[in-house]
N, CA and C atoms as an extended XYZ file, in Angstrom:
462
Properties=species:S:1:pos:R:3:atomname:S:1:resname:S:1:resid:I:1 pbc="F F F"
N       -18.309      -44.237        1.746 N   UNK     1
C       -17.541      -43.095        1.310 CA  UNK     1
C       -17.820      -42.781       -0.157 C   UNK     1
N       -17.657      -43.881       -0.988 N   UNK     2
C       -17.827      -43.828       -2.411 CA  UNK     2
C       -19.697      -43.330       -2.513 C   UNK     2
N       -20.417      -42.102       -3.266 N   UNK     3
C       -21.385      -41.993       -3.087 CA  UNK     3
C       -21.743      -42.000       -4.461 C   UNK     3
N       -20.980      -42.589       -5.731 N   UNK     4
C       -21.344      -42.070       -7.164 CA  UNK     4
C       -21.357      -41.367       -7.852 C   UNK     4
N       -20.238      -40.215       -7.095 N   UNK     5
C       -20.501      -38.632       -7.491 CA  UNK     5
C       -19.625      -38.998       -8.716 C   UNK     5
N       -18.495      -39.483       -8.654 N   UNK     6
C       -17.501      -40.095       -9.451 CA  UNK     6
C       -17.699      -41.080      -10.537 C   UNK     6
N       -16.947      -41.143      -11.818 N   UNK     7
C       -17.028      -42.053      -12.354 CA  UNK     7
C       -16.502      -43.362      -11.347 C   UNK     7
N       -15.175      -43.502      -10.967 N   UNK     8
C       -14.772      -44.802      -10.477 CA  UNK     8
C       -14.054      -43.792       -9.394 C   UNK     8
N       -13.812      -44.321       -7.884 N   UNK     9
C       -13.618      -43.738       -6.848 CA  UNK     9
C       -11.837      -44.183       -6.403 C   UNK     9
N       -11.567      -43.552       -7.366 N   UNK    10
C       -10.092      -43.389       -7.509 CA  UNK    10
C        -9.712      -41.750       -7.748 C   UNK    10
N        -8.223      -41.472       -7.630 N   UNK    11
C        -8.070      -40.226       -8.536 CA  UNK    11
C        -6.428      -40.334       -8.964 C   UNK    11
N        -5.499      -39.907      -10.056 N   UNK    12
C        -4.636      -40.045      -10.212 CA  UNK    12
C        -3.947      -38.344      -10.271 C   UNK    12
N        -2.512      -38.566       -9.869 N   UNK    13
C        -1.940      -37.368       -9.840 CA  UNK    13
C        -0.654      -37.581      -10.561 C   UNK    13
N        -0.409      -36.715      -11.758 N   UNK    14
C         0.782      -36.587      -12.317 CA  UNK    14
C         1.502      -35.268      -11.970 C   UNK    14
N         2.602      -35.630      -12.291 N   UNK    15
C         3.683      -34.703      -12.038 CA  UNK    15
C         4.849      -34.504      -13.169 C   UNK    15
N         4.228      -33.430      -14.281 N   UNK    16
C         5.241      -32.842      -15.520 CA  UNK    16
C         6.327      -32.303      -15.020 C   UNK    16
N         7.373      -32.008      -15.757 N   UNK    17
C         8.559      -31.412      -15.682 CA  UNK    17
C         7.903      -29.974      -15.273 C   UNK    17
N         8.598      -29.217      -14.831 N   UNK    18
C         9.031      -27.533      -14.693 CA  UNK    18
C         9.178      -26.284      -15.784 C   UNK    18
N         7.851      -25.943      -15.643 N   UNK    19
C         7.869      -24.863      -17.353 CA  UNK    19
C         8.301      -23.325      -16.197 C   UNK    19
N         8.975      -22.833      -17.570 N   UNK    20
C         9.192      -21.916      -17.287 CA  UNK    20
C         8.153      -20.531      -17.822 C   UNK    20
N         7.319      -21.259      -18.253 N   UNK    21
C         5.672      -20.694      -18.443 CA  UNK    21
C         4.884      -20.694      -17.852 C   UNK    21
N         3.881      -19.907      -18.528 N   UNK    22
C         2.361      -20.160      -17.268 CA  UNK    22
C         1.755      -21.413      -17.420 C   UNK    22
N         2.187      -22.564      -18.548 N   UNK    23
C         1.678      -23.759      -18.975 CA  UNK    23
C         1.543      -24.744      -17.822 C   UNK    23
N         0.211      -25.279      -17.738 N   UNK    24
C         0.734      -26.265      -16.601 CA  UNK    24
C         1.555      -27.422      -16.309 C   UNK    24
N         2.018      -27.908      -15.296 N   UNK    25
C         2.932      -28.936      -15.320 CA  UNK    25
C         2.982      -29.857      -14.597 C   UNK    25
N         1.421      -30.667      -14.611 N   UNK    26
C         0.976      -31.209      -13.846 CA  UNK    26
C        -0.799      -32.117      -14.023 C   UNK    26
N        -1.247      -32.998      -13.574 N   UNK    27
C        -3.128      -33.148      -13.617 CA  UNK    27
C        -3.401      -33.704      -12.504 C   UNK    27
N        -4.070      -33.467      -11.775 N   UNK    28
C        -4.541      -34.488      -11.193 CA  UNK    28
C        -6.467      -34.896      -11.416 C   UNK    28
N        -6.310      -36.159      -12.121 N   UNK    29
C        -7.675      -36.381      -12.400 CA  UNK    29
C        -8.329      -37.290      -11.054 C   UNK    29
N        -9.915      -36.884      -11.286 N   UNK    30
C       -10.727      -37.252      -10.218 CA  UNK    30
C       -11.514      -38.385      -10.637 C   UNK    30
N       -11.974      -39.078       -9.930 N   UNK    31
C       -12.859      -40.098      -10.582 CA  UNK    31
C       -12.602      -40.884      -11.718 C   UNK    31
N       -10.959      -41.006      -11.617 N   UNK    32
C       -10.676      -42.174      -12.893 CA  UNK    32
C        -9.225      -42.113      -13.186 C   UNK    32
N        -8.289      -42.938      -13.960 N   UNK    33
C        -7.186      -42.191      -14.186 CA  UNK    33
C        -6.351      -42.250      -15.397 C   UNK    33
N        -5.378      -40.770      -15.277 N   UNK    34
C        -5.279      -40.243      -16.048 CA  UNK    34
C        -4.221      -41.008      -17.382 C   UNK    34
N        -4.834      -41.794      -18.030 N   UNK    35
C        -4.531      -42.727      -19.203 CA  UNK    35
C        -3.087      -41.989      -20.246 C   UNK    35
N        -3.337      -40.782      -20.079 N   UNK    36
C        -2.465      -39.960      -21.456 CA  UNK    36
C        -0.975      -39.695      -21.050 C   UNK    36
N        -1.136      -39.881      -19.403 N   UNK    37
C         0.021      -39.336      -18.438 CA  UNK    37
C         0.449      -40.349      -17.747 C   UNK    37
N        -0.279      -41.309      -16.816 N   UNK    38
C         0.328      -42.254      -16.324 CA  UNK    38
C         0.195      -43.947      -16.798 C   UNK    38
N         0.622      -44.526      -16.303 N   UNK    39
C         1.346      -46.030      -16.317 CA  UNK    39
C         0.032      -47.095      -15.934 C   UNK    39
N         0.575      -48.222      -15.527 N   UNK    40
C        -0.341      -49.082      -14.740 CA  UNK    40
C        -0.484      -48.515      -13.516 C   UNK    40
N        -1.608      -48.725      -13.105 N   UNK    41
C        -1.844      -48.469      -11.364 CA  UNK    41
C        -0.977      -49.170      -10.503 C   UNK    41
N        -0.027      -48.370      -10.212 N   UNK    42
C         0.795      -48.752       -9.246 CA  UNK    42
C         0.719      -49.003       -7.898 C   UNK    42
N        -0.257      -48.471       -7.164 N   UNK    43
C        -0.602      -48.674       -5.834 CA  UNK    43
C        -1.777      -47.557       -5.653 C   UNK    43
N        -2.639      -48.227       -4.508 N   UNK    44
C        -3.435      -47.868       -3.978 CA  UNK    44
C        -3.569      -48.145       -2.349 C   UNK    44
N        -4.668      -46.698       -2.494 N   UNK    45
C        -4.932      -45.857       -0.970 CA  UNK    45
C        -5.993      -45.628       -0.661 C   UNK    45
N        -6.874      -46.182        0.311 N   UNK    46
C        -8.021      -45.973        0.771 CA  UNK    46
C        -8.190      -44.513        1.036 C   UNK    46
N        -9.285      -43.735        1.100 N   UNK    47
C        -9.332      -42.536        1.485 CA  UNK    47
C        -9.453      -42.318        3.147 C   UNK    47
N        -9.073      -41.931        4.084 N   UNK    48
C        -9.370      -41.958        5.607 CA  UNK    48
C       -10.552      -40.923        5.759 C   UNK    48
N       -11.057      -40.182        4.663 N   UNK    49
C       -11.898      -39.305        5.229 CA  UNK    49
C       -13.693      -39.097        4.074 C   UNK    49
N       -14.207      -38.977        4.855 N   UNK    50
C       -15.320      -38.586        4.234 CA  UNK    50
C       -15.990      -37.558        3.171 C   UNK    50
N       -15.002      -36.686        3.724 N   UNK    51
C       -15.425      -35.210        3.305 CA  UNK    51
C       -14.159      -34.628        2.271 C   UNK    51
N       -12.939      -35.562        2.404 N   UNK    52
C       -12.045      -34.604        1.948 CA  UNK    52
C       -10.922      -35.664        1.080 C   UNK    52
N       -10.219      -35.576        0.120 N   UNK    53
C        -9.402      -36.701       -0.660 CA  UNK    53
C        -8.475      -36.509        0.869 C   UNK    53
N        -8.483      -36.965        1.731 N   UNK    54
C        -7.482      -37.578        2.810 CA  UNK    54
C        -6.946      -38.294        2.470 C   UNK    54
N        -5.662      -39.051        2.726 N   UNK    55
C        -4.935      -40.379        2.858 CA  UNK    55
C        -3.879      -40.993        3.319 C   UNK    55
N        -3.373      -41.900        3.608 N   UNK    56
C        -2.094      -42.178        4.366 CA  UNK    56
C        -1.064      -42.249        3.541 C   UNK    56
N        -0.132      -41.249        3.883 N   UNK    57
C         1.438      -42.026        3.685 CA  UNK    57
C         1.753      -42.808        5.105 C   UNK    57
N         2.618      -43.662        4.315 N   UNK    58
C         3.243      -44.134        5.111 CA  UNK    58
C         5.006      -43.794        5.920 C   UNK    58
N         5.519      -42.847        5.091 N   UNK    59
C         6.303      -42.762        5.381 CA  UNK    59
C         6.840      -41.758        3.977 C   UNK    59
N         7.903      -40.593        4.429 N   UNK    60
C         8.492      -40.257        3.227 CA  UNK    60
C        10.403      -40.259        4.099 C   UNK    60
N        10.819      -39.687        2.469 N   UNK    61
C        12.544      -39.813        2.439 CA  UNK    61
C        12.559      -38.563        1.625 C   UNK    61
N        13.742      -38.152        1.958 N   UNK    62
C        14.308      -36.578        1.264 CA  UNK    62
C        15.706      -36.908        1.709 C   UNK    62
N        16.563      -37.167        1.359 N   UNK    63
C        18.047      -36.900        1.825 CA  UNK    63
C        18.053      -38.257        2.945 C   UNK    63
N        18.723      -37.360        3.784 N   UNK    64
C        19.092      -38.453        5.124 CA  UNK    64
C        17.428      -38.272        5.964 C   UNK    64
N        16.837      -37.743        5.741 N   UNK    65
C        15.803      -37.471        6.735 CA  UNK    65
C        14.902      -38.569        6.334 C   UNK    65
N        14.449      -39.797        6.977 N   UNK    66
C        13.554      -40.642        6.659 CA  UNK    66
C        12.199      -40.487        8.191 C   UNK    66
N        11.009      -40.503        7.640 N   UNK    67
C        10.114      -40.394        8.730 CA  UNK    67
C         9.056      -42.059        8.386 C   UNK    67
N         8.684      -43.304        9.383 N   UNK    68
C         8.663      -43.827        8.877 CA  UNK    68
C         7.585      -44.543        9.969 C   UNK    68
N         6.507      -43.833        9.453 N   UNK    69
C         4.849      -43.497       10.273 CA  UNK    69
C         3.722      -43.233        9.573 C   UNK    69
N         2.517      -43.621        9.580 N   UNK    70
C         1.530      -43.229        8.875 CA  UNK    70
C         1.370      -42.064        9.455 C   UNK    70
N         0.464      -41.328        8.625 N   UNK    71
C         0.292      -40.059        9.325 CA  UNK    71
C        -0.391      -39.247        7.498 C   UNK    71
N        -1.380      -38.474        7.749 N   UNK    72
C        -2.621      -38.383        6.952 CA  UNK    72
C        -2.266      -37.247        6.230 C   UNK    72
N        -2.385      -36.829        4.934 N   UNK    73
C        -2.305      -35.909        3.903 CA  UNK    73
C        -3.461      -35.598        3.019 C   UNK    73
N        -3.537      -34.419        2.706 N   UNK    74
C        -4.578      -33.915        1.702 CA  UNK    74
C        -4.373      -33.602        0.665 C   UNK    74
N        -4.862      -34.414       -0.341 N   UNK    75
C        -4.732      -33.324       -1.920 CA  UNK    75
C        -6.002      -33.038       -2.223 C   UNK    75
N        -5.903      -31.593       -2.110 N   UNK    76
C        -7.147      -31.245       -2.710 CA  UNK    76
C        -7.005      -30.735       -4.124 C   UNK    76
N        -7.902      -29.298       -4.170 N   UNK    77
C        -7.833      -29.210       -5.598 CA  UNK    77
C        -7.078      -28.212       -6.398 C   UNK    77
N        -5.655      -28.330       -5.684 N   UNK    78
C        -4.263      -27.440       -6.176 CA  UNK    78
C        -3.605      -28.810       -6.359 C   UNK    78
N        -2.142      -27.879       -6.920 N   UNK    79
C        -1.071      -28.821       -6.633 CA  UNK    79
C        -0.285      -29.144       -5.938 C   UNK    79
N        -1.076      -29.002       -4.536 N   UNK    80
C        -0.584      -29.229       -3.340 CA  UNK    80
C        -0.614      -30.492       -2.761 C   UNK    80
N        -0.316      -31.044       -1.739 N   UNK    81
C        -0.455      -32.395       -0.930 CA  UNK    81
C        -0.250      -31.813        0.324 C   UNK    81
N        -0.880      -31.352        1.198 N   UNK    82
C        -0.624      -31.117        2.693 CA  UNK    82
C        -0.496      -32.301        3.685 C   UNK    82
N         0.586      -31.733        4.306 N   UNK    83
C         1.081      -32.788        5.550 CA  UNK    83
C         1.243      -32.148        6.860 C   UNK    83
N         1.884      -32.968        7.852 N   UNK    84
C         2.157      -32.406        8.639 CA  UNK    84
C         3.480      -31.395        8.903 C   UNK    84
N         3.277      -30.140        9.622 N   UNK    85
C         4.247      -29.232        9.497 CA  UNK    85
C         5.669      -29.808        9.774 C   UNK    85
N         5.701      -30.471       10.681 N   UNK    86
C         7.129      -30.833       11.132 CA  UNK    86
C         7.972      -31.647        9.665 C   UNK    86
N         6.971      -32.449        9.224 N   UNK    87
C         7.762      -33.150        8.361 CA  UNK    87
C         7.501      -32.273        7.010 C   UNK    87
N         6.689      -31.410        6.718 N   UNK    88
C         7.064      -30.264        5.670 CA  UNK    88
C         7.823      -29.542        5.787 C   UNK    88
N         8.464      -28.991        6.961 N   UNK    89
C         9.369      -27.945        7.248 CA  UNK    89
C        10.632      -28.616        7.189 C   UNK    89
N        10.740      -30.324        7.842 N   UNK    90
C        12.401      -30.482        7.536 CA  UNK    90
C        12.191      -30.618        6.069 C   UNK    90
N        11.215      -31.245        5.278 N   UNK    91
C        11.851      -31.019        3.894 CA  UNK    91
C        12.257      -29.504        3.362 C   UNK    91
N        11.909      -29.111        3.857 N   UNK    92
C        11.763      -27.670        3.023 CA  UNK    92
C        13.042      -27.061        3.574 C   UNK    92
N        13.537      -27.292        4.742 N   UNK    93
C        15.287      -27.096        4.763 CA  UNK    93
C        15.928      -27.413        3.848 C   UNK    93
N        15.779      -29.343        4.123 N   UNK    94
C        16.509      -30.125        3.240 CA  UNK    94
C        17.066      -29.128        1.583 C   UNK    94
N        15.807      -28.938        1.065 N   UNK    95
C        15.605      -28.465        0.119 CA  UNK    95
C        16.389      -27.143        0.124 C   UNK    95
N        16.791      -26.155        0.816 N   UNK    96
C        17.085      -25.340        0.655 CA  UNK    96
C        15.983      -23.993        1.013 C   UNK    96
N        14.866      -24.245        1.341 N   UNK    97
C        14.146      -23.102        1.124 CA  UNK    97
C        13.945      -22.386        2.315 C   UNK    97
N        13.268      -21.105        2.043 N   UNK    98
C        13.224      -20.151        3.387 CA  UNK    98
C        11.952      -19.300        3.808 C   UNK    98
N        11.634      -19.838        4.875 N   UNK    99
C         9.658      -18.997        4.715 CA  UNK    99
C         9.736      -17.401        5.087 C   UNK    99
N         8.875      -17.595        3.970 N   UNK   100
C         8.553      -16.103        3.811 CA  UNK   100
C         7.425      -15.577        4.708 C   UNK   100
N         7.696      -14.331        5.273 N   UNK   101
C         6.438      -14.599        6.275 CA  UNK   101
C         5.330      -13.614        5.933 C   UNK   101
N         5.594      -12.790        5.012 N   UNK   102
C         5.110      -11.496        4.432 CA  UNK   102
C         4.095      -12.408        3.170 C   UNK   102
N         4.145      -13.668        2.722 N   UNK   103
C         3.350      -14.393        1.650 CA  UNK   103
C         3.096      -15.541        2.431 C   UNK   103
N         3.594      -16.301        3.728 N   UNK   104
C         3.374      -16.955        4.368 CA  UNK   104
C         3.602      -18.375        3.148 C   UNK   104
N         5.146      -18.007        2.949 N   UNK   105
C         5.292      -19.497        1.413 CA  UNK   105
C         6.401      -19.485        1.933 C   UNK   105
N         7.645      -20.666        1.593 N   UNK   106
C         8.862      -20.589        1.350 CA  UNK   106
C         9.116      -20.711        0.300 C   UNK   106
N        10.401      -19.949       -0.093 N   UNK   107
C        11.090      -19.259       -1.258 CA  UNK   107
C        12.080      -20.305       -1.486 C   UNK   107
N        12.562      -20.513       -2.394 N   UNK   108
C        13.587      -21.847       -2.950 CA  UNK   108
C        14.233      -20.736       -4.565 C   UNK   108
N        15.324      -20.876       -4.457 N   UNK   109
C        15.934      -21.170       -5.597 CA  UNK   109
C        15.744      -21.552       -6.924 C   UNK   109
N        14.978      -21.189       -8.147 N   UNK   110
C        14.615      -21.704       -9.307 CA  UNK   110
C        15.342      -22.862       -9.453 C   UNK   110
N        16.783      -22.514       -9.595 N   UNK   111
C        17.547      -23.998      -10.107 CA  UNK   111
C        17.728      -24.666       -8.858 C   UNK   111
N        17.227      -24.537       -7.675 N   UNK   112
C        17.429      -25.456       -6.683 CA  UNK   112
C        17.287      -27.135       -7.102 C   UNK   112
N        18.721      -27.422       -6.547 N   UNK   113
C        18.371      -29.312       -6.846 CA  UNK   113
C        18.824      -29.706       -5.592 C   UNK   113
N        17.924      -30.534       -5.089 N   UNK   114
C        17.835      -31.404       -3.536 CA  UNK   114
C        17.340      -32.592       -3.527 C   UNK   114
N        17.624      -33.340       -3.101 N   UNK   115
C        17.196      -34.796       -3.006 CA  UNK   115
C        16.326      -35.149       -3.543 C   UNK   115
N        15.725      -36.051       -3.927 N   UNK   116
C        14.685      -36.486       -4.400 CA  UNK   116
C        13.971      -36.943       -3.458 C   UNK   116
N        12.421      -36.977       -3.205 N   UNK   117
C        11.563      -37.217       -2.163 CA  UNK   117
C        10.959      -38.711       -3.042 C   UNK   117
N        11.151      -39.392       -1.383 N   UNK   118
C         9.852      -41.038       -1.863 CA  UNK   118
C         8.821      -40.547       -1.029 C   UNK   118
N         8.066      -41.271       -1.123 N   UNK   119
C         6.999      -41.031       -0.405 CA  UNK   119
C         6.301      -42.964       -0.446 C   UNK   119
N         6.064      -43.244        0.907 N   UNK   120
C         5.857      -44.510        0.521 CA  UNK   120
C         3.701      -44.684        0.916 C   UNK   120
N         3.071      -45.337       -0.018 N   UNK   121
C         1.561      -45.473        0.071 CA  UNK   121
C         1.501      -46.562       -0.434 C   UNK   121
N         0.496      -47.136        0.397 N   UNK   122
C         0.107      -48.313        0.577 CA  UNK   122
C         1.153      -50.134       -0.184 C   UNK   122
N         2.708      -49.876        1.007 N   UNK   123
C         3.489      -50.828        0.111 CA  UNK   123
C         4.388      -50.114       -0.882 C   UNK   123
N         3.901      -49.310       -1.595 N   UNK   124
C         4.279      -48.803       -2.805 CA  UNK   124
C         5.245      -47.788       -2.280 C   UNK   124
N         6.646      -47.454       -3.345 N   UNK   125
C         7.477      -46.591       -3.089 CA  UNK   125
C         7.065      -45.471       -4.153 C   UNK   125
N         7.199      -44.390       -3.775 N   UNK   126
C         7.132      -43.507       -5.262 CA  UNK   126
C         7.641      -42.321       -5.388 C   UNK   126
N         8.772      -42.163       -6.290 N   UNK   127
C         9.640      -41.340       -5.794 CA  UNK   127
C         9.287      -39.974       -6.968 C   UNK   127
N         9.980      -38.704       -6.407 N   UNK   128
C         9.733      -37.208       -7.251 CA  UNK   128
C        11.028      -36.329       -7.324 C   UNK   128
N        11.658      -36.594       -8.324 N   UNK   129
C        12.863      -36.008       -8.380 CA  UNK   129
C        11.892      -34.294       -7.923 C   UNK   129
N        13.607      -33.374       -7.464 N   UNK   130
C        13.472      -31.998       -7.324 CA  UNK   130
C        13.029      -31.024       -8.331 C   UNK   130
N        12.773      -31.326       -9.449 N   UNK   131
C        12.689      -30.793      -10.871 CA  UNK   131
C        10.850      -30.489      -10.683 C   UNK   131
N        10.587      -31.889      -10.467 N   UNK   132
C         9.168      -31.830       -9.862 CA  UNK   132
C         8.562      -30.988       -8.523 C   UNK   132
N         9.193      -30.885       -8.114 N   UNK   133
C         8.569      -30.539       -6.620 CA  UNK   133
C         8.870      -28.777       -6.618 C   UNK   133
N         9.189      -28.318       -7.770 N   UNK   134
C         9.210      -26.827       -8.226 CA  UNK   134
C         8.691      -26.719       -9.375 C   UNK   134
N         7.329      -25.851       -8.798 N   UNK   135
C         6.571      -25.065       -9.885 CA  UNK   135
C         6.319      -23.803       -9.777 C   UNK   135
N         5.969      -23.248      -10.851 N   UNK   136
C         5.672      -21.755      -11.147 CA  UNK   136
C         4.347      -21.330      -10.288 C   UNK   136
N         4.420      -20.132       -9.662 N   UNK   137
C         3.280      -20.064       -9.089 CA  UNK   137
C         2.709      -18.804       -9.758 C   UNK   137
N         3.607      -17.647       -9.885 N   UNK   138
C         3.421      -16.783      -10.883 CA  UNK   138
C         4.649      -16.361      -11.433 C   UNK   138
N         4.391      -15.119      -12.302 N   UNK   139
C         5.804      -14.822      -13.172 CA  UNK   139
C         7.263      -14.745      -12.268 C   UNK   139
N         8.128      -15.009      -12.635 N   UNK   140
C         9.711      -15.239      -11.953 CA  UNK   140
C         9.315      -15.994      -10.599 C   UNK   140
N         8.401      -16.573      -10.263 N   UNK   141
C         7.968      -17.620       -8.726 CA  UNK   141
C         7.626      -18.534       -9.143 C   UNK   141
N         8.578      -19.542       -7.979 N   UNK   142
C         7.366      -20.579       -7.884 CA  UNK   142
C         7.689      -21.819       -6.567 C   UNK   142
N         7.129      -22.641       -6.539 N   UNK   143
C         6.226      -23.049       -5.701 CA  UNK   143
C         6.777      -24.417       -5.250 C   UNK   143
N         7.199      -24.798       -4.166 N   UNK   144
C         7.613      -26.197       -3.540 CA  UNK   144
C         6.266      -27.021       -3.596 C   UNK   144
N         5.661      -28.247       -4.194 N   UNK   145
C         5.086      -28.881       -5.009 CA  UNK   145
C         4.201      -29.301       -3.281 C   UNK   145
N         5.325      -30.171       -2.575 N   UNK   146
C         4.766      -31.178       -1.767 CA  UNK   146
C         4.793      -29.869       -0.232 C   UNK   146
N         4.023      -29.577        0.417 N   UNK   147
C         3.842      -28.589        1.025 CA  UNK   147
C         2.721      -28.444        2.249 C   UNK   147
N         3.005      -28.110        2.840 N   UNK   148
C         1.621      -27.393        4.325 CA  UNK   148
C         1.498      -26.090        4.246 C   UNK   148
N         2.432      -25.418        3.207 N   UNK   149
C         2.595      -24.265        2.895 CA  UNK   149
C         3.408      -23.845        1.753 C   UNK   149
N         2.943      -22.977        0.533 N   UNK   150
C         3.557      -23.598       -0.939 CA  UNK   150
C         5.203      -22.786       -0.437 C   UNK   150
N         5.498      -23.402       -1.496 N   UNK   151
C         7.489      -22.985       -1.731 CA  UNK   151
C         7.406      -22.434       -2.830 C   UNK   151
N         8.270      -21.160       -2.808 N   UNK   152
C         8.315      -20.271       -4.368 CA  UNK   152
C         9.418      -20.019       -4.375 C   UNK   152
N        10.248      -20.309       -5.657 N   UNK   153
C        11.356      -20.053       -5.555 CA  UNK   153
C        11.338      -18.603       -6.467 C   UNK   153
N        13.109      -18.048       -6.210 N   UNK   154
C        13.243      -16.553       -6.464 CA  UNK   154
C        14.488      -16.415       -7.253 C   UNK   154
């Protein structure tokens, strides 16, 4: 899988607070990680796929809703993490939000506050308060973080 394209065949993803700017609020670095933003390496995840940053959760939590199954996600090169719909859509209740079908996003609440999501990989727990999981997507919008389809709030 590892072909050298990379410095070291890792990638790290941070998650800044919520600007109410076009500033970003967020990195995710490729091929190494991101020293200025995060901690010790807390856990690691094999990639399941060849072609694409694939990988397993093992399980996430939002509220009362616990799902507690591997089952494969993508981060590519947004600030997205795609999953499977069923378990994106109960979060995205949980959360408060409502799909839009005319932008094909769900809409959330700017000051929306909802549970905090874990997400568990490899052993490791790792949790994202709601503060995080809303970003700006454009002016007065924005965007449910963890998604199969982004969340913008209104």
């Amino acid at each position: 899988m590892f072909k050298g394209v990379l410095d070291e065949p890792i990638f790290t993803v941070w998650l800044g607070p919520r600007k109410r700017s076009k500033a970003f609020a967020g990195t995710i670095t490729y091929g190494g990680v991101d020293s200025v933003h995060c901690g010790p390496i807390l856990g690691y995840a094999p990639l399941s796929s060849d072609t694409s940053y694939e990988y397993k959760f093992s399980g996430v939590m939002m509220g009362e809703y616990e799902v507690r199954e591997d089952f494969d996600v993508i981060q590519d090169m947004t600030m997205f993490i795609w999953g499977p719909s069923s378990i994106v859509n109960n979060m995205a209740k949980i959360a408060g939000a409502q799909f839009n079908t005319s932008n094909t996003v769900f809409d959330i609440a700017c000051s929306a506050n909802f549970p905090e999501l874990k997400i568990y990989i490899g052993g490791n727990t790792f949790t994202i308060t709601s503060d995080k999981l809303i970003i700006e997507h454009s002016v007065n919008v924005r965007a449910f973080a963890s998604a199969n389809n982004s969340i913008q709030c209104r």
